[in-house]
DRENPA-3360 file (N, C-alpha, C; in nm, 2 decimals, always signed):
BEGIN
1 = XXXXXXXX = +12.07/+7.46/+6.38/+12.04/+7.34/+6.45/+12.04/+7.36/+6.60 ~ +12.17/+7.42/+6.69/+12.14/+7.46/+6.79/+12.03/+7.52/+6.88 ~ +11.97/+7.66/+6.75/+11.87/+7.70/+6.79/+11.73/+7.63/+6.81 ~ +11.74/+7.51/+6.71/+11.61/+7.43/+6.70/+11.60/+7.35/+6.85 ~ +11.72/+7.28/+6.89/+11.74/+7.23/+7.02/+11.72/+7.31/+7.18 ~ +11.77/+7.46/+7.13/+11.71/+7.55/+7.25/+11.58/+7.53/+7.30 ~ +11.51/+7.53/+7.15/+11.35/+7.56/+7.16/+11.34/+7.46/+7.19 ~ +11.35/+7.32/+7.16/+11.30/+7.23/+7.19/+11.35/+7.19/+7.38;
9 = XXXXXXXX = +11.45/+7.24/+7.42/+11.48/+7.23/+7.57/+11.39/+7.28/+7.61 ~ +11.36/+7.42/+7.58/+11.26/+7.53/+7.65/+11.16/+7.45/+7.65 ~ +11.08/+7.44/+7.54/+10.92/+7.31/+7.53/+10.90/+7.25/+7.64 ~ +11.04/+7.18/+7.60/+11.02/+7.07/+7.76/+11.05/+7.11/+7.93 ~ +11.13/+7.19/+7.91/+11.08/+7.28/+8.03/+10.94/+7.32/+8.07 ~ +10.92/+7.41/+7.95/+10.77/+7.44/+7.98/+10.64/+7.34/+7.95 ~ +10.64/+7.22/+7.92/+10.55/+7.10/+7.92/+10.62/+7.02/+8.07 ~ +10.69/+7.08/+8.10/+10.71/+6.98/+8.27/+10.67/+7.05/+8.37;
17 = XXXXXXXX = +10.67/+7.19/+8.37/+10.66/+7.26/+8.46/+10.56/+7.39/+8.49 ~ +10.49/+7.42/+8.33/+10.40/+7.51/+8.36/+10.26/+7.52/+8.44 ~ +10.26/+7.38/+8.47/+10.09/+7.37/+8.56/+10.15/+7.36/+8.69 ~ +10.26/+7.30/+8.73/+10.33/+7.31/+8.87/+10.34/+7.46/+8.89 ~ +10.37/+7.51/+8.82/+10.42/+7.68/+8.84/+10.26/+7.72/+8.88 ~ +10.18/+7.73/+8.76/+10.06/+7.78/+8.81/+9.99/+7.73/+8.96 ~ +10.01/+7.62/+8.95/+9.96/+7.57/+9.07/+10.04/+7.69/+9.19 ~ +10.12/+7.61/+9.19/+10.23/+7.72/+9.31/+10.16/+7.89/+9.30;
25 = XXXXXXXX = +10.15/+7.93/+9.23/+10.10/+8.08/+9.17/+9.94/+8.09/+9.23 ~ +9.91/+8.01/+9.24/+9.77/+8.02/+9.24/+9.73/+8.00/+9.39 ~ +9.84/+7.96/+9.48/+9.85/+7.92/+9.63/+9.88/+8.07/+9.71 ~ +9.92/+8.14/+9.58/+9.93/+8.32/+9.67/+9.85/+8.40/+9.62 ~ +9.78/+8.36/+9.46/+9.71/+8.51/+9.40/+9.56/+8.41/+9.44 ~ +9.56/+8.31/+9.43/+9.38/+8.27/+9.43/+9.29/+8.29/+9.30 ~ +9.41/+8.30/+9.18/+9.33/+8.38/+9.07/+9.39/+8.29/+8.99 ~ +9.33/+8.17/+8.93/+9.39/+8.13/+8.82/+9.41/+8.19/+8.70;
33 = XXXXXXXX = +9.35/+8.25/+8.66/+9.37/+8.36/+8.53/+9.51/+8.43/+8.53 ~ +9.50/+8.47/+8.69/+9.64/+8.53/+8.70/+9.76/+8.51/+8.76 ~ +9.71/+8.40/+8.76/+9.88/+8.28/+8.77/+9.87/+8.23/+8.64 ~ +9.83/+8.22/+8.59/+9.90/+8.18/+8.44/+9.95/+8.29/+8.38 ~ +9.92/+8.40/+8.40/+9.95/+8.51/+8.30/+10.14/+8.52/+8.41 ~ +10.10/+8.51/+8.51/+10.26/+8.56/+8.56/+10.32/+8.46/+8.52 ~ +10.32/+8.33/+8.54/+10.37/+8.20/+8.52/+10.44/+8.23/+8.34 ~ +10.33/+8.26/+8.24/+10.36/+8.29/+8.14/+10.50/+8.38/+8.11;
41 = XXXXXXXX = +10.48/+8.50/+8.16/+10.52/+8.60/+8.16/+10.67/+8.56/+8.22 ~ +10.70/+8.45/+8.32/+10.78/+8.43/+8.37/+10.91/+8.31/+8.28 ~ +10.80/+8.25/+8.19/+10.89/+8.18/+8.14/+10.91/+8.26/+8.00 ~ +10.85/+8.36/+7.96/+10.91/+8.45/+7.85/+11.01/+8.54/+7.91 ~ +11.07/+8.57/+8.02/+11.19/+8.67/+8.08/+11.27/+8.53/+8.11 ~ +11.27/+8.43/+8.13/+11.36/+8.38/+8.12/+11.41/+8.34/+7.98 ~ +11.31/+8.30/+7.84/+11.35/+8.28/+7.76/+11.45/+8.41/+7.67 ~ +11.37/+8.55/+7.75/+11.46/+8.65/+7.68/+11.58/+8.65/+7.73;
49 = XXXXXXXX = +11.58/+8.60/+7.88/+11.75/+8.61/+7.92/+11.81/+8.56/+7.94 ~ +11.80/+8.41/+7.87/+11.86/+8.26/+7.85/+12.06/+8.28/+7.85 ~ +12.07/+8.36/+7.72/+12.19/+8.40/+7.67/+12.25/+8.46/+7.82 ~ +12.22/+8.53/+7.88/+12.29/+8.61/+7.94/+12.32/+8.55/+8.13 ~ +12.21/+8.42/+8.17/+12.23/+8.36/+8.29/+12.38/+8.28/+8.26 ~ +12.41/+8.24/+8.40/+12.57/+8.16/+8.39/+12.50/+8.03/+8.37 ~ +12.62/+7.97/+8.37/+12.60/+7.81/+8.29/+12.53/+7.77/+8.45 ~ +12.53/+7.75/+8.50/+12.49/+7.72/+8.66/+12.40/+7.72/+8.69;
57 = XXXXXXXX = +12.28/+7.79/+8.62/+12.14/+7.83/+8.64/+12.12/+7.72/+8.66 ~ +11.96/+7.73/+8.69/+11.87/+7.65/+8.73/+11.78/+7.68/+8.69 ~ +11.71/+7.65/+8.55/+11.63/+7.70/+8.51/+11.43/+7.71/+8.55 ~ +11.39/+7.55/+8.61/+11.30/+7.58/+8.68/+11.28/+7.67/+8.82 ~ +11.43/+7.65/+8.88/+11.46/+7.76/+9.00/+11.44/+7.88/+9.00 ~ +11.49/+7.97/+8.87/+11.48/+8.10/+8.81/+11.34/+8.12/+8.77 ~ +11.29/+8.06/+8.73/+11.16/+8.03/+8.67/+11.04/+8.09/+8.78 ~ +11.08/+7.97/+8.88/+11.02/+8.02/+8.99/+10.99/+8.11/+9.08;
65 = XXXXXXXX = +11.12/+8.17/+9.11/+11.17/+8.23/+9.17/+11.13/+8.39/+9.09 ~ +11.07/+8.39/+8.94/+11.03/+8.52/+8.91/+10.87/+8.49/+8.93 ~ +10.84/+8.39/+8.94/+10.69/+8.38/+8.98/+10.66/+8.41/+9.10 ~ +10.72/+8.38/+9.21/+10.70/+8.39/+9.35/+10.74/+8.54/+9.34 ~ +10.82/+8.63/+9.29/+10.82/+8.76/+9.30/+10.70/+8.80/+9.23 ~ +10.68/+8.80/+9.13/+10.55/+8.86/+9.04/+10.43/+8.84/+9.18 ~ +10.42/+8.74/+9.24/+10.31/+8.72/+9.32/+10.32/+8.82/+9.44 ~ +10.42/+8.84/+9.50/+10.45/+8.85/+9.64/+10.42/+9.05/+9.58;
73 = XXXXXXXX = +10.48/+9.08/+9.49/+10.45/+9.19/+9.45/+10.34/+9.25/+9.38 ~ +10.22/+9.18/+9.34/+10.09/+9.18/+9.34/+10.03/+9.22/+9.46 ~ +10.08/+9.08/+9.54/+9.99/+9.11/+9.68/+10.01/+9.23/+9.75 ~ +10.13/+9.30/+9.79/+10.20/+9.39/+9.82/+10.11/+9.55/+9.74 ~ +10.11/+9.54/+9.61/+10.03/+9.65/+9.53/+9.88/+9.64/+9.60 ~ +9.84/+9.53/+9.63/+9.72/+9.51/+9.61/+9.64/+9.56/+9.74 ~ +9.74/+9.48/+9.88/+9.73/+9.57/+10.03/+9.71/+9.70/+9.99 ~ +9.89/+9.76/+9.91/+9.87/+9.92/+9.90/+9.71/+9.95/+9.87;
81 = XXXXXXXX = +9.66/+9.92/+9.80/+9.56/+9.98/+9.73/+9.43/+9.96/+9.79 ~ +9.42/+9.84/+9.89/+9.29/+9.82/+9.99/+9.33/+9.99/+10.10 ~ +9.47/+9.99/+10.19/+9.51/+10.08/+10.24/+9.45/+10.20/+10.21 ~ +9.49/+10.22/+10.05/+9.44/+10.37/+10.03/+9.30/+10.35/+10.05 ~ +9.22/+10.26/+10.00/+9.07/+10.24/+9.98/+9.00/+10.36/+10.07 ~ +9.07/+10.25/+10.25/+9.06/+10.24/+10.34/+9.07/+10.41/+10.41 ~ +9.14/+10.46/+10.39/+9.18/+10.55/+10.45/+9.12/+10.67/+10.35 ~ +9.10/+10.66/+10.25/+8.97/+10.75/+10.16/+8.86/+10.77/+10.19;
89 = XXXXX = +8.83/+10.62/+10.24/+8.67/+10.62/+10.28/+8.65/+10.62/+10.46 ~ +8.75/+10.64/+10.49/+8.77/+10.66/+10.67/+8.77/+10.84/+10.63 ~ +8.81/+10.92/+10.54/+8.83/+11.05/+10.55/+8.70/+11.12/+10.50 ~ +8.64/+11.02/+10.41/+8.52/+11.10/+10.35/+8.41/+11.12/+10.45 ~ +8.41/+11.03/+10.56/+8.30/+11.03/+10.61/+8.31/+11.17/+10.71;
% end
């Protein structure tokens, strides 16, 4: 029974908050496709590490707070990778 009540918290976590998340997500990638997938992705790492946060969490907080990293480290890869573009096609010429 416990377990059935977890799931059912989680639900409602994620029926309160997963379009707020995406939204938010989609204000740094511009990619709805891929704010959902992080957003997703974000509430399955918190579901895997439910057991192991302190009683204190904040679970839309944590939530978020792996979404705003997923994003911030996208964009980060993603400069890298204009950079190299950049400097490949500055060298070939």
């Amino acid at each position: 029974m416990e377990k059935l009540s977890k799931l059912s918290l989680f639900n409602e976590l994620f029926d309160n908050y997963y379009r707020q998340f995406v939204r938010f997500a989609i204000g740094y990638l511009k990619d709805s496709t891929m704010a959902e997938d992080y957003v997703s992705e974000a509430f399955i790492a918190y579901w895997e590490n439910r057991n192991t946060l302190t009683a204190d969490t904040n679970p839309p907080a944590y939530i978020l707070a792996i979404v705003k990293n997923k994003c911030i480290n996208h964009l980060q890869r993603e400069q890298m990778r204009q950079r190299v573009e950049k400097q490949l096609s500055d060298h070939s010429l």
